[in-house]
LOKE-191192 format. One record per residue (C-alpha): residue number from 1; residue in three letters; x, y, z. Coordinates in nm, 2 decimals, m for minus. Layout:
BEGIN
num,residuo,c1,c2,c3
NUM,Ala,X,Y,Z
...
END
This chain:
BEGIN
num,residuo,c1,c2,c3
1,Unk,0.29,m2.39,1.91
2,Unk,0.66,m2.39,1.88
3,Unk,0.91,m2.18,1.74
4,Unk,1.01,m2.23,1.39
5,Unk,1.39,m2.13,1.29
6,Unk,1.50,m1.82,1.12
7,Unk,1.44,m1.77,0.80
8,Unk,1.72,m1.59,0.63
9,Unk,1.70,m1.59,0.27
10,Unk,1.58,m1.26,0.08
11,Unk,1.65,m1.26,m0.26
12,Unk,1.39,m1.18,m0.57
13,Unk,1.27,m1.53,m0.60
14,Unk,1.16,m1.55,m0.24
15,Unk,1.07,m1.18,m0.22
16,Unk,1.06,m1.19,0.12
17,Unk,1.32,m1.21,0.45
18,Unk,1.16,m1.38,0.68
19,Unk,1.14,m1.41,1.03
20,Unk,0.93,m1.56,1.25
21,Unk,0.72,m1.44,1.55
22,Unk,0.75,m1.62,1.90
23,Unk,0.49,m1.73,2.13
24,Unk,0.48,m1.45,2.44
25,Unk,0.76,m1.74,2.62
26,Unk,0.98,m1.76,2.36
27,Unk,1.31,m1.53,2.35
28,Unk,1.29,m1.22,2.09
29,Unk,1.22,m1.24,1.74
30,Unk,1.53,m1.15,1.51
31,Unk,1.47,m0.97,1.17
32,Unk,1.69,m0.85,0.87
33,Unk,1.59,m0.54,0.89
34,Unk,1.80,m0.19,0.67
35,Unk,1.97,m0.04,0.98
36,Unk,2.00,0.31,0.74
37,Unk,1.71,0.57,0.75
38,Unk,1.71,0.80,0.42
39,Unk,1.61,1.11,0.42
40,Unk,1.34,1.31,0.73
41,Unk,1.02,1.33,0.82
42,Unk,0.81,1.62,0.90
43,Unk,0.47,1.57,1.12
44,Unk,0.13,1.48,0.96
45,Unk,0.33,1.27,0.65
46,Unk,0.11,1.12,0.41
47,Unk,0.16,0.73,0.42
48,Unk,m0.04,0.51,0.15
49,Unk,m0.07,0.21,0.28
50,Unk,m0.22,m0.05,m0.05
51,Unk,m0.36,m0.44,0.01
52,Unk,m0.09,m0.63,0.02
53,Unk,m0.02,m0.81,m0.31
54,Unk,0.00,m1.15,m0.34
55,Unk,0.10,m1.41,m0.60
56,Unk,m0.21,m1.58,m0.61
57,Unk,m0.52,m1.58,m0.43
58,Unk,m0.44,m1.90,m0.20
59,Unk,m0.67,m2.03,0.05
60,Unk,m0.59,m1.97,0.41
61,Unk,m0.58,m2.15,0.74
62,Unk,m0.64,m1.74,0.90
63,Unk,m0.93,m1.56,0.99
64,Unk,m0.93,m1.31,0.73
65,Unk,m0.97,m1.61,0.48
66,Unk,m0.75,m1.67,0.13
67,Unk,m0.41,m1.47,0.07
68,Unk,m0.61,m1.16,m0.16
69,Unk,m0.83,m1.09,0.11
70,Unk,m0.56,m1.15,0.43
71,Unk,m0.36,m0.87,0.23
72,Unk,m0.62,m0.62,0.25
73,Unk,m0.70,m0.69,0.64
74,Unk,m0.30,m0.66,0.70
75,Unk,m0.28,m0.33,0.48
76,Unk,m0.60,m0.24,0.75
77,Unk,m0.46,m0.35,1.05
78,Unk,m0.14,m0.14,0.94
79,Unk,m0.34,0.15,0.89
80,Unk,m0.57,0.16,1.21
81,Unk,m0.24,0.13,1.40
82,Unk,m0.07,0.46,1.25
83,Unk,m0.44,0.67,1.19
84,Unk,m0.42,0.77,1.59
85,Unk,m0.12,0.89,1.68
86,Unk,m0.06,1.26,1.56
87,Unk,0.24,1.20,1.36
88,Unk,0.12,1.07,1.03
89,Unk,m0.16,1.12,0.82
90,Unk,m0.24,0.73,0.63
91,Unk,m0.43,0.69,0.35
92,Unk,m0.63,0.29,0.40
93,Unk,m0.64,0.00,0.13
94,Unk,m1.03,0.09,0.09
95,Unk,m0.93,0.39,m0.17
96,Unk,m0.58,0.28,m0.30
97,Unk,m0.51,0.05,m0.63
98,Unk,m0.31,m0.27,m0.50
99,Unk,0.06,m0.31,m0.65
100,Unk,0.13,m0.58,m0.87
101,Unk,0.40,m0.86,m0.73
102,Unk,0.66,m0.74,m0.89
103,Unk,0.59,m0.38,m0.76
104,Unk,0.65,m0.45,m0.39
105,Unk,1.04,m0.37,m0.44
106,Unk,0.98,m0.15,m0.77
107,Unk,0.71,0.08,m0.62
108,Unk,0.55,0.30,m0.93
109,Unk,0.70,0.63,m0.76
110,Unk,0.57,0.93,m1.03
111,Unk,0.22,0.71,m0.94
112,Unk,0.24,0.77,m0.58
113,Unk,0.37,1.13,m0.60
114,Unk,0.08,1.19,m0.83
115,Unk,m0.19,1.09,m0.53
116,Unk,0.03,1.33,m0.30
117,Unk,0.17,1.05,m0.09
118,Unk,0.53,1.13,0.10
119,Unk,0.58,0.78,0.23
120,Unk,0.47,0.47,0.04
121,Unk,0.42,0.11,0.28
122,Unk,0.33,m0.20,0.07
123,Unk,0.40,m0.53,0.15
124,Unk,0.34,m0.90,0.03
125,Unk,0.17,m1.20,0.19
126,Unk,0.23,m1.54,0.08
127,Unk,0.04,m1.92,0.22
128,Unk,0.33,m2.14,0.30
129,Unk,0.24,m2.53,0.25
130,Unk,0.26,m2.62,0.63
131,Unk,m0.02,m2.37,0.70
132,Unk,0.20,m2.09,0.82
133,Unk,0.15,m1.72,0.62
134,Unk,0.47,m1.54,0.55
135,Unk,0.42,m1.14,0.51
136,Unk,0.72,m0.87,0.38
137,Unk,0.69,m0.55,0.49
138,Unk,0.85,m0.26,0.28
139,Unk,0.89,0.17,0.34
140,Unk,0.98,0.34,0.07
141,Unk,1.06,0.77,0.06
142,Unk,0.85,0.86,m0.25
143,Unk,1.03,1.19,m0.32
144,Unk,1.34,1.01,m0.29
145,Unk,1.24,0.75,m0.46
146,Unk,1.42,0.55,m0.23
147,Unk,1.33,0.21,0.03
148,Unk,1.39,0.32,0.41
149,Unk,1.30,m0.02,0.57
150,Unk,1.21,m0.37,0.51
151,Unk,1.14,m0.68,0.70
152,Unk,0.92,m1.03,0.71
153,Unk,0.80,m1.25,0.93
154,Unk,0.68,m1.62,0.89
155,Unk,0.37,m1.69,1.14
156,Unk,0.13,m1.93,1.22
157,Unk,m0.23,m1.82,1.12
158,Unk,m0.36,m1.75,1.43
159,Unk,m0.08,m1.49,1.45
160,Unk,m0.13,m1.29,1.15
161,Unk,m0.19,m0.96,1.30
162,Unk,0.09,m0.96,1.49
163,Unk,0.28,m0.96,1.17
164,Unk,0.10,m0.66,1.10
165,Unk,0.15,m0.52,1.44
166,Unk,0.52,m0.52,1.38
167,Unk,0.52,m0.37,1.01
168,Unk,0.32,m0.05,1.21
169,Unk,0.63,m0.08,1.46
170,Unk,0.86,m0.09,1.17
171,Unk,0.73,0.21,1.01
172,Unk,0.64,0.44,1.38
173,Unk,0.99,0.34,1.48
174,Unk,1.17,0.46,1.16
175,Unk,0.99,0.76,1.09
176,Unk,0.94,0.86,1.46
177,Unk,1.25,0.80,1.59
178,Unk,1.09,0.65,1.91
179,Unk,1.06,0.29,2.02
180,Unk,0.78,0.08,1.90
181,Unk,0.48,0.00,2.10
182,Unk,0.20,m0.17,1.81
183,Unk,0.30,m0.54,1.90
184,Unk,0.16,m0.55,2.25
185,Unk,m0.11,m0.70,2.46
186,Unk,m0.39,m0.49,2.72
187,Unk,m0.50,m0.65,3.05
188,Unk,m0.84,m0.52,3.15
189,Unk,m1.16,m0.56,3.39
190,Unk,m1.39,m0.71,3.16
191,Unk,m1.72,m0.56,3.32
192,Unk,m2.06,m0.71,3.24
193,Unk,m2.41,m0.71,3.40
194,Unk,m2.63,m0.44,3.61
195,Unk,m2.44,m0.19,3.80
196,Unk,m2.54,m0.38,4.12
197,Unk,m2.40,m0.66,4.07
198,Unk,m2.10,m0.67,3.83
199,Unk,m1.91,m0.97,3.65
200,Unk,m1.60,m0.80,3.66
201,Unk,m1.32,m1.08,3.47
202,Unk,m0.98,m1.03,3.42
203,Unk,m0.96,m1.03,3.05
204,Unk,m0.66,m0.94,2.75
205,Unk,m0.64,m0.83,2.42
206,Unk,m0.41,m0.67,2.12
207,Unk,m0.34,m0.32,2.18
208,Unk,m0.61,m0.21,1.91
209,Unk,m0.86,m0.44,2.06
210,Unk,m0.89,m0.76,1.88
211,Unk,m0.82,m1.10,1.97
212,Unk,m0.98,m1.07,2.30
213,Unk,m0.96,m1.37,2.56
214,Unk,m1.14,m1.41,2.94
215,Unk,m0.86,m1.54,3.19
216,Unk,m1.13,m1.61,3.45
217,Unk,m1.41,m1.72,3.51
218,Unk,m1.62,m1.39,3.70
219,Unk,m1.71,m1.61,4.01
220,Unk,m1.47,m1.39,4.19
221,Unk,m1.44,m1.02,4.13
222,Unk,m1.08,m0.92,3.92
223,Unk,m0.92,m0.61,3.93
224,Unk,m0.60,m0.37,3.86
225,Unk,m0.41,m0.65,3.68
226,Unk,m0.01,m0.57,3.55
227,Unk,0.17,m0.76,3.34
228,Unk,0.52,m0.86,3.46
229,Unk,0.83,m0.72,3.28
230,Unk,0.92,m1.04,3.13
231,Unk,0.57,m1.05,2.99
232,Unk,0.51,m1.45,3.16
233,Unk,0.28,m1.34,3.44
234,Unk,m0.04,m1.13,3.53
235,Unk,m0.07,m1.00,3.87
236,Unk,m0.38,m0.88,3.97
237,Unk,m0.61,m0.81,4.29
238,Unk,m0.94,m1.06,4.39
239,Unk,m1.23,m1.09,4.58
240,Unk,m1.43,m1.36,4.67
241,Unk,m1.71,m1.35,4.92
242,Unk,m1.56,m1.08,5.05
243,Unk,m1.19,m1.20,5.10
244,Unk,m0.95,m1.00,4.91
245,Unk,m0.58,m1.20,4.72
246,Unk,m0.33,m1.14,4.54
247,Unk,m0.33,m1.36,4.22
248,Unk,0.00,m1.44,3.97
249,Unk,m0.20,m1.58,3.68
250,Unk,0.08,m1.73,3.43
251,Unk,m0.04,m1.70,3.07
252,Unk,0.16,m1.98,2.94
253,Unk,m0.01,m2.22,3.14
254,Unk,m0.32,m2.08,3.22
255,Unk,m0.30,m2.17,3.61
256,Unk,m0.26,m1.89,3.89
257,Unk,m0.12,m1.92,4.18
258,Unk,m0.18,m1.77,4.51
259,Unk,0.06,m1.50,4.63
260,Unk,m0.15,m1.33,4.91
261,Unk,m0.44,m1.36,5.13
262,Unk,m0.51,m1.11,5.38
263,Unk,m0.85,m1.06,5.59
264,Unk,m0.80,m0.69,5.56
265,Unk,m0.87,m0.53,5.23
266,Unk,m0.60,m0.51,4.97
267,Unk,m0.51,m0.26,4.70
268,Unk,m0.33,m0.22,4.38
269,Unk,m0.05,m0.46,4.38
270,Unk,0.20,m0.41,4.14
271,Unk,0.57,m0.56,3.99
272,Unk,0.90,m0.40,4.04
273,Unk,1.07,m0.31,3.70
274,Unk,1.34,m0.66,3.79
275,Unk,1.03,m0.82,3.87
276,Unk,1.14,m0.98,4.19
277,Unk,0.93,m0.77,4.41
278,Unk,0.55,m0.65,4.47
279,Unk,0.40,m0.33,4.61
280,Unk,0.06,m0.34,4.76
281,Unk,m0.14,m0.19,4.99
282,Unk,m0.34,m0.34,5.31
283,Unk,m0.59,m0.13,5.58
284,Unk,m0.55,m0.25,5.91
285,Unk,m0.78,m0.04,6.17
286,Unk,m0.87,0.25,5.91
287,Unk,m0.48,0.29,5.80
288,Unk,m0.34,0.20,5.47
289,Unk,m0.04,0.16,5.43
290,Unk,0.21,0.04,5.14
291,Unk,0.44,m0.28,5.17
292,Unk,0.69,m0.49,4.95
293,Unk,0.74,m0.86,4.93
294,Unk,0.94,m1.07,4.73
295,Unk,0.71,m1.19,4.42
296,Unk,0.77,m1.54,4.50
297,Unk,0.63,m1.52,4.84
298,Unk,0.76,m1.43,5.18
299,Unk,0.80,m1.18,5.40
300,Unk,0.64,m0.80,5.35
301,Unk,0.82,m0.51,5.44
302,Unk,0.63,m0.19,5.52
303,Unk,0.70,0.10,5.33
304,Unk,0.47,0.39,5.44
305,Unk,0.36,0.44,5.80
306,Unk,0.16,0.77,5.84
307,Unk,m0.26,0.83,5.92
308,Unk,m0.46,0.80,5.65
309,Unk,m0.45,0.66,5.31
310,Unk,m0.13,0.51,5.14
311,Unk,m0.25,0.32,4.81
312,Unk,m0.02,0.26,4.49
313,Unk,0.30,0.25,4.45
314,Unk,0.45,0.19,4.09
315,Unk,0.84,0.22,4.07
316,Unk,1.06,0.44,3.84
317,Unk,1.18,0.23,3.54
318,Unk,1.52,0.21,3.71
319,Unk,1.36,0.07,4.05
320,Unk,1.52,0.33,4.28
321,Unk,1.18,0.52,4.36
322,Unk,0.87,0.45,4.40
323,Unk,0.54,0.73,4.28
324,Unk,0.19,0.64,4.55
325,Unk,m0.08,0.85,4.63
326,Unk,m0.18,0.96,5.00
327,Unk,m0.41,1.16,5.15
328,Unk,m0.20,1.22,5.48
329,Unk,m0.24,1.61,5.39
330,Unk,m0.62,1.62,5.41
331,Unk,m0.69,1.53,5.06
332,Unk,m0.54,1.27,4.78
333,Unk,m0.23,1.39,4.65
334,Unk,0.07,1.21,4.49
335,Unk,0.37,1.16,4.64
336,Unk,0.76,0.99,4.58
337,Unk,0.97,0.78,4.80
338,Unk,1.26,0.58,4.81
339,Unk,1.25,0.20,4.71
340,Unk,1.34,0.15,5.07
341,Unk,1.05,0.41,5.19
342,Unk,1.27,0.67,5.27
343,Unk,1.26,1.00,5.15
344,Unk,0.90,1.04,5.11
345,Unk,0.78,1.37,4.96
346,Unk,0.47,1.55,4.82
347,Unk,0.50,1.66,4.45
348,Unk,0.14,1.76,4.32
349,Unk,0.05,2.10,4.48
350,Unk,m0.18,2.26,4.17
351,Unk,m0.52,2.24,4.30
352,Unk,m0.79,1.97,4.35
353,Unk,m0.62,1.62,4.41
354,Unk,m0.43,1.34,4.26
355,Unk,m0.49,0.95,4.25
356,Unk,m0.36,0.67,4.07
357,Unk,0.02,0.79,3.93
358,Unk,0.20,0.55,3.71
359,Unk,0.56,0.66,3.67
360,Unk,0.67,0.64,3.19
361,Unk,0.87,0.35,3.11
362,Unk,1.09,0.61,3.00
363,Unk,1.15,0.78,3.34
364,Unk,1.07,1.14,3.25
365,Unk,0.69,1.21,3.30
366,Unk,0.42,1.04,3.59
367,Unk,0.08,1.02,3.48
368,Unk,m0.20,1.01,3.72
369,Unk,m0.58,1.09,3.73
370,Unk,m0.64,1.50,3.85
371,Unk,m0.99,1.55,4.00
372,Unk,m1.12,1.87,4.02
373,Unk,m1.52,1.84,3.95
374,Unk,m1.42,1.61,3.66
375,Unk,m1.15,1.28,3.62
376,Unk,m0.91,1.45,3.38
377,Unk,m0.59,1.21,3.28
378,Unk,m0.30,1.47,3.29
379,Unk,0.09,1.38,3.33
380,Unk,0.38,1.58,3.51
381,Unk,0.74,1.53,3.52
382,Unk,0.87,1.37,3.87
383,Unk,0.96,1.68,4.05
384,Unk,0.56,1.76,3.99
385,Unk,0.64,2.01,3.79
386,Unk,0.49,2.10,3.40
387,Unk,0.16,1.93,3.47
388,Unk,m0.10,1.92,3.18
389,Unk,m0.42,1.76,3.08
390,Unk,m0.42,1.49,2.82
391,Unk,m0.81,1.41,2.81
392,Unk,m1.13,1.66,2.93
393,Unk,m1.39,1.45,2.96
394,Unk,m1.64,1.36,3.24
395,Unk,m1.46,1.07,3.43
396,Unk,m1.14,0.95,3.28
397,Unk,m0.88,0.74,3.50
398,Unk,m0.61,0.48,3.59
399,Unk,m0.38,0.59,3.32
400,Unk,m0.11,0.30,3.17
401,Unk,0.14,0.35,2.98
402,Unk,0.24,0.18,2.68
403,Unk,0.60,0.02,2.60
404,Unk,0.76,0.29,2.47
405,Unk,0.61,0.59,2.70
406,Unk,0.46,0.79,2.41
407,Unk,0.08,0.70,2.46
408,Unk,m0.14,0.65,2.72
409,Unk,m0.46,0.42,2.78
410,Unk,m0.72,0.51,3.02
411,Unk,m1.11,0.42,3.11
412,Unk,m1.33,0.65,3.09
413,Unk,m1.67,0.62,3.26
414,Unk,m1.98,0.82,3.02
415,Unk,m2.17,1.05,3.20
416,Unk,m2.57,0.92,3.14
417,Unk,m2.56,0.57,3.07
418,Unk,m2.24,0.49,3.33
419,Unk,m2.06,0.28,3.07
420,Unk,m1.70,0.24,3.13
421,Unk,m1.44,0.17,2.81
422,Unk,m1.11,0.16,2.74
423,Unk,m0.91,0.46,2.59
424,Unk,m0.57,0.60,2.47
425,Unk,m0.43,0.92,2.40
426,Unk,m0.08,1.01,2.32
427,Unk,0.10,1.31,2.46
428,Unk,m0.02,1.58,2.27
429,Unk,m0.37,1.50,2.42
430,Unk,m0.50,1.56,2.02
431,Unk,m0.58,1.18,1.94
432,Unk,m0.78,0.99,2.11
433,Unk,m0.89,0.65,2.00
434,Unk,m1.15,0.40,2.16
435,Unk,m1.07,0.00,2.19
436,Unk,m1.35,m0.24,2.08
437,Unk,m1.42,m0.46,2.37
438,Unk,m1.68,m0.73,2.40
439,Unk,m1.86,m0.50,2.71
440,Unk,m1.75,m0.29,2.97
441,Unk,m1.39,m0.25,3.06
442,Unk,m1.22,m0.11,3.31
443,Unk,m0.83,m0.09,3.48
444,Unk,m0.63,m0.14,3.18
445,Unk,m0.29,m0.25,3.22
446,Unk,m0.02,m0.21,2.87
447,Unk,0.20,m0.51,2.91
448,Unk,0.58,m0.51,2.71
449,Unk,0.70,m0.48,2.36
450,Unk,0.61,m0.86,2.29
451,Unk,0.91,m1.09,2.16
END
């Protein structure tokens, strides 16, 4: 697939500006995009969110099928990204009319106000002769009777979700005032057969679930991938009849490479924020202990050197620090160091103990799994102060952040049947939301803000 070239034209005979969206190598997509928000937004705003109109009902190279039925999955797509996340309150295409063409840039406001709506999305989808779809994007304040946002995006039909991936970013963004996080993929342990003997695949998928893809094969056992920063590579831990390695598996041409070998079990390995380093852990003679090495091979530096149980390590987005997990005082806690493995300190002192830390894109708040009877998900900021739970279930754990460090994905294991899936919550620990996977999954990993 390659990249086609900007599309700037958005005037009333097009409808549309259109942009287009890359493949995960290509550089970021531009848009034309109003750079002005009108008017505020209080929590829990009513969004309708109507099919997407269309011109004609055209036949489709996508999934969703013809141009009247692709505007209803966008409008759907749209709306399962917003439902989840405590700051809105959508209403679905299911129980909304669907605007007329020409009402996509004249929304019927006393309409809208009449159904109680505050914020009105609606958007247009159009089959382009070469096979591509192009879909506009438009937010309108209905009080105000005024558009806060626009944008398009030409894609290729394998694509179109992503195209409603972005309008969801273009609506959280503007209304939210954070950074969007919708148009991103999930690396998981795909899990599959009896307990005793698990497939266990490295596998991704949207950030809502679909499009799910294998990356191997299951005839060595996967686990705790992470995407790299630059969103090329997957790094993630093996195990083949026994011996464990360190794999780089590069998504644009589906071939791995082999970073480490060891003949001593290895743990966790994860990028540096640059992506020119690796943390993992190796036990040698019942001590674990954290090193570095470059990430395109070479020597490892040790990091950690105490008895007992260093596993982790997953650096502050600036790459000055580094969050891990020890049990060097009698029980797993979670502790900071360095980037050079100086300064190493204890911050989680609240009771029961503390495994698998992540460290917020954002810098501000470490969350980790708290285990005290249960496997809670809770967050702190990185002094180790202002802990709180996010989830209270049964077993929940290996917390990932997404892009923007406002939501949180987990697996959590059920009590009676031992089924493990993949979660998310955002900060408020009030939403919760369950991703549709194919079986069992397990170590999620939230890769970037895709281009």
């Amino acid at each position: 697939m390659t990249v086609k070239k900007l599309l700037a034209l958005f005037c009333a005979a097009a409808l549309l500006p259109s942009t287009v969206l890359a493949q995960q190598t290509a550089p970021a997509v531009s848009q034309e995009v109003d750079e002005e928000v009108v008017g505020n937004l209080d929590n829990d705003a009513k969004i309708a969110i109507p099919a997407f109109a269309t011109n004609a009902d055209t036949p489709t190279q996508t999934s969703a099928g013809g141009t009247s039925a692709l505007g209803m999955s966008l409008a759907t797509v749209i709306y399962g990204d917003l439902k989840n996340n405590g700051l809105f309150k959508p209403t679905g295409p299911a129980s909304l009319p669907r605007p007329a063409l020409a009402q996509v840039q004249a929304p019927d406001y006393p309409g809208w106000q009449g159904r109680g709506s505050d914020m009105l999305l609606q958007g247009y989808v159009r089959a382009e002769t070469d096979g591509n779809v192009t879909v506009g994007c438009y937010l309108y304040d209905v009080s105000l009777g005024q558009q806060l946002a626009k944008a398009g995006w030409t894609v290729p039909p394998g694509e179109w979700r992503r195209a409603a991936h972005k309008c969801a970013d273009l609506v959280y963004s503007r209304l939210s005032g954070e950074n969007p996080f919708f148009d991103s993929r999930i690396a998981y342990i795909a899990e599959t057969g009896p307990k005793g003997h698990r497939m266990k695949r490295l596998a991704v998928m949207d950030s809502d679930g679909a499009n799910h893809t294998y990356l191997t094969t299951g005839q060595a056992t996967a686990l705790t991938p992470r995407y790299s920063p630059d969103y090329k590579q997957i790094l993630y831990l093996s195990y083949f009849n026994g011996s464990p390695r360190i794999y780089i598996y590069d998504l644009a041409s589906k071939t791995q490479k082999l970073l480490l070998q060891s003949p001593n079990p290895l743990f966790a390995p994860r990028w540096s924020p640059d992506g020119k380093w690796i943390l993992y852990s190796v036990a040698i003679a019942g001590n674990t202990d954290i090193y570095r090495m470059p990430s395109n091979g070479g020597s490892a530096v040790k990091l950690t050197n105490s008895p007992g149980i260093d596993i982790g390590g997953s650096f502050s987005p600036d790459g000055s620090r580094i969050v891990f997990e020890s049990d060097r005082s009698g029980s797993q806690q979670v502790y900071v160091m360095d980037a050079s493995g100086g300064g190493q300190k204890r911050i989680s002192f609240f009771g029961g103990r503390a495994a698998t830390p992540e460290w917020s894109p954002r810098g501000d708040q470490i969350a980790f799994t708290h285990i005290a009877g249960n496997f809670r998900i809770a967050v702190m900021d990185p002094s180790g102060g202002s802990m709180h739970y996010l989830t209270d279930s049964w077993q929940d754990e290996a917390p990932t952040w997404a892009p923007n460090g406002r939501v949180i994905q987990f697996f959590r294991t059920a009590r009676t049947s031992g089924q493990t899936g993949i979660w998310q919550v955002d900060l408020t620990g009030k939403n919760e939301r369950k991703l549709d996977t194919p079986g069992d999954g397990a170590d999620p990993a939230w890769g970037p803000l895709r281009p």
